[in-house]
C-alpha positions as CSV (number, residue, x, y, z in Angstrom):
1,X,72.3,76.0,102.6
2,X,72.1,79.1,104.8
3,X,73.8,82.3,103.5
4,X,76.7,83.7,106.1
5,X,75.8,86.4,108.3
6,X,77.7,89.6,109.3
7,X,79.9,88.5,111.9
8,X,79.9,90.0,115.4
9,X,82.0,92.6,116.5
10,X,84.4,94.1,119.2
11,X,82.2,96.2,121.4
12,X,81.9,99.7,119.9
13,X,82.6,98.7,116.7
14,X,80.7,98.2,113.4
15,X,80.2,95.9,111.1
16,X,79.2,95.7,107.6
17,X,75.2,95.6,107.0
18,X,75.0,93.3,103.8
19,X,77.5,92.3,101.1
20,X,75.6,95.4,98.9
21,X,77.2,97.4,101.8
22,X,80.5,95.9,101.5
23,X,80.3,96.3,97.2
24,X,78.9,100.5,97.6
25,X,81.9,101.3,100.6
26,X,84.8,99.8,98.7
27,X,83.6,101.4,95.5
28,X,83.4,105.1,97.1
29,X,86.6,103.8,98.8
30,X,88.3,102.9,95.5
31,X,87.2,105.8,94.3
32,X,89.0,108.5,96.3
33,X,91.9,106.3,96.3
34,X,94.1,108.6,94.0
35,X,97.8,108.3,94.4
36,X,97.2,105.4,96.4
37,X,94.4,104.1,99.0
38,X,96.4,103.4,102.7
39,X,95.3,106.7,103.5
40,X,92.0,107.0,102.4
41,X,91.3,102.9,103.6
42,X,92.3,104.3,107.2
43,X,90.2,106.8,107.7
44,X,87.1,104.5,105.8
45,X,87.6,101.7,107.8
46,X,88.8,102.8,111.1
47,X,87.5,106.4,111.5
48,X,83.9,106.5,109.3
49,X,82.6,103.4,109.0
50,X,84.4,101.6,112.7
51,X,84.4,98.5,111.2
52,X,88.1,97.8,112.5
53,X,90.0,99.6,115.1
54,X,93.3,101.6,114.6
55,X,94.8,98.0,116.2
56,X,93.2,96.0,114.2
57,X,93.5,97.7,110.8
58,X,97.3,97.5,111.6
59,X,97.5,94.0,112.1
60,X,95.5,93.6,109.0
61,X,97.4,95.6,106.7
62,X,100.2,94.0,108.1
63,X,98.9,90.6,106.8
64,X,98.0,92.0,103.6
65,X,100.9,93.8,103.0
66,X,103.0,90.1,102.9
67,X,100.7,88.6,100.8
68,X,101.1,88.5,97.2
69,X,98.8,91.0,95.3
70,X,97.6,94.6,95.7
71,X,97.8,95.6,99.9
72,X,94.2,97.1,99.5
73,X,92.7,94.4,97.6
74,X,94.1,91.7,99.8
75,X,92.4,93.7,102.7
76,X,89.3,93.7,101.0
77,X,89.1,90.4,100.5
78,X,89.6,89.5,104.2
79,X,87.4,92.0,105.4
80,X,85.0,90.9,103.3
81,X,85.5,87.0,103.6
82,X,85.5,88.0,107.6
83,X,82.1,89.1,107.4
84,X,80.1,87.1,104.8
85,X,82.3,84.4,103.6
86,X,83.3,83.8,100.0
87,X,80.6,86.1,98.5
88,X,81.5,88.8,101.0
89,X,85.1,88.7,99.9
90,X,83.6,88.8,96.4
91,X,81.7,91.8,96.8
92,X,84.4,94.0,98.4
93,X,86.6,93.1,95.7
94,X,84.3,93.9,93.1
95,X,83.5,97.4,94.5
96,X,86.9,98.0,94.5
97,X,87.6,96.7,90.6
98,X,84.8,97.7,88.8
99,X,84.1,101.7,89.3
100,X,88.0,102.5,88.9
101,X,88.1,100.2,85.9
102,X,85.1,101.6,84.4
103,X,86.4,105.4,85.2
104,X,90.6,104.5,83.7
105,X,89.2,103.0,80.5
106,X,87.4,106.5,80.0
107,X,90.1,108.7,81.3
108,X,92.5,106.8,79.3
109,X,90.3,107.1,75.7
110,X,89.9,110.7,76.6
111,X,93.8,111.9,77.2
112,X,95.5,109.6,75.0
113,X,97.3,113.0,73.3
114,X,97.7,114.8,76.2
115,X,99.4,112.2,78.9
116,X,103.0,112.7,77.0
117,X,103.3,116.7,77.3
118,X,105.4,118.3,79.6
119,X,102.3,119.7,81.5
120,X,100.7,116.4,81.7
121,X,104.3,115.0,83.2
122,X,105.0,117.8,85.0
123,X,101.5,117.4,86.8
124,X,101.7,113.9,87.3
125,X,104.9,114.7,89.3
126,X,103.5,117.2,91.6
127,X,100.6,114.4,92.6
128,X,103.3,112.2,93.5
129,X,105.1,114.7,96.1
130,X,101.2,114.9,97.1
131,X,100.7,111.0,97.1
132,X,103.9,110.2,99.5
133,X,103.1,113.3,102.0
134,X,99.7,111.6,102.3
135,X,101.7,108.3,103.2
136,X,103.4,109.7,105.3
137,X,100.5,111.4,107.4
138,X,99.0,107.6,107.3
139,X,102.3,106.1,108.8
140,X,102.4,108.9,111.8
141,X,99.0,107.9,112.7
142,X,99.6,104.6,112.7
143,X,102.3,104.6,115.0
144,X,99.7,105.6,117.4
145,X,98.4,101.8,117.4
146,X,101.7,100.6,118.3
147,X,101.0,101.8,122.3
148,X,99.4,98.5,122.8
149,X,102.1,96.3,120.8
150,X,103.2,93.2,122.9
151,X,106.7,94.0,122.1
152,X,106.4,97.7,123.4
153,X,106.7,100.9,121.1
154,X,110.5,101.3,121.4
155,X,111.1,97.8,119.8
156,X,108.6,98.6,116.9
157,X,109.6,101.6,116.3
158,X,113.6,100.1,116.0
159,X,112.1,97.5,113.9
160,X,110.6,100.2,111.6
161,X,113.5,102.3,111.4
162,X,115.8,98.6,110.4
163,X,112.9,98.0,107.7
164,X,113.2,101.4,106.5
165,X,117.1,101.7,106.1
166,X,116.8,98.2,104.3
167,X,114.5,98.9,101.6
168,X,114.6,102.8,101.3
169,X,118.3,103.7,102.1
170,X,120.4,100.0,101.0
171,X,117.7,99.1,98.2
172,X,117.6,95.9,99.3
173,X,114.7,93.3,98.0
174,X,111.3,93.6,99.7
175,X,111.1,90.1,99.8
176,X,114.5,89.4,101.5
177,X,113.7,92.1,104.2
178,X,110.1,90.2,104.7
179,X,112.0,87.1,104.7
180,X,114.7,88.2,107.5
181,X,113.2,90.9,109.9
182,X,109.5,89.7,109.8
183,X,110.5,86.3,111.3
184,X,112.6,88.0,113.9
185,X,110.1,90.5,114.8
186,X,107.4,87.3,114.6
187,X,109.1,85.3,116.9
188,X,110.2,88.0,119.7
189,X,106.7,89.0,119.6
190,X,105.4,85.5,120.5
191,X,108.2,85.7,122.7
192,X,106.8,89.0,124.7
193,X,103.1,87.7,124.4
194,X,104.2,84.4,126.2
195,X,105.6,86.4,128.7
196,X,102.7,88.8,129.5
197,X,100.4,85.7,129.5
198,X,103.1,84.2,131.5
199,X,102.6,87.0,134.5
């Protein structure tokens, strides 16, 4: 049986070399992934490396954002899957386990008296006004991507502000808002593709 090859890509863009490729990028990915990847796996994927465009890493984060498990390693296992099947999938998800694992067993062994002090709390704080202003950055430059959006930038953006009053100002249950606006939004985007087919 004939082992999957890379598959081809949109003109100007990359695509993995070998599923060793795949295994080293997500590793140095997972790696600098502290506080969080989405910002690091953006500028990896779309900006280094070109495997996907700032369009296309949308729409995939988008998918793996709904699916059940960790956003990054959902993404991994697509783009891996994508390029060289099961054992691509494999490999990216494996670069993405193994280093960290390796590296939080140590860490963990080596400040097991020191996480509970204040200065080990009080740093672990700061990171985390570090970690959402890195989000934050992400989101901004994402927004960018939604210029070519069937449904046009003003209805996204409405959408995003709707998703973003549910979840961070009513507290509402990320799988009710998933459940309520992402049909809506699904259907009126089918809606506006039908119609620019349509013309």
């Amino acid at each position: 049986m004939s082992e999957p090859q890379a598959v081809p890509h949109s003109k100007g863009l990359n695509s993995p070399q070998s599923k060793a490729d795949l295994f080293v990028s997500f590793t140095w990915l997972a790696l600098q992934g502290f506080g969080g990847v989405l910002t690091v796996v953006q500028r990896v994927l779309v900006e280094e490396k070109k495997w996907l465009t700032q369009e296309q890493f949308v729409e995939d984060w988008a998918v793996a954002q709904i699916l059940p498990g960790p956003n990054v390693v959902n993404l991994g296992l697509m783009l891996g899957g994508r390029h060289f099947g099961l054992m691509g999938a494999l490999s990216a998800l494996a670069g993405l386990l193994l280093a960290p694992c390796a590296l939080v067993l140590v860490l963990a062994a080596a400040v097991a008296g020191f996480a509970e002090t204040p200065v080990a709390q009080g740093m672990l704080r700061g990171l985390g006004a570090v970690a959402a202003g890195l989000i934050a950055a992400v989101g901004i430059k994402l927004i960018i991507a939604l210029k070519n959006n069937p449904m046009g930038r003003l209805t996204c953006l409405v959408i995003g502000c709707l998703t973003f009053i549910a979840i961070g100002l009513l507290r509402l249950p990320l799988g009710w808002v998933l459940l309520s606006l992402g049909p809506l939004a699904g259907v009126w985007a089918a809606h506006c593709i039908k119609q620019r087919d349509g013309a």
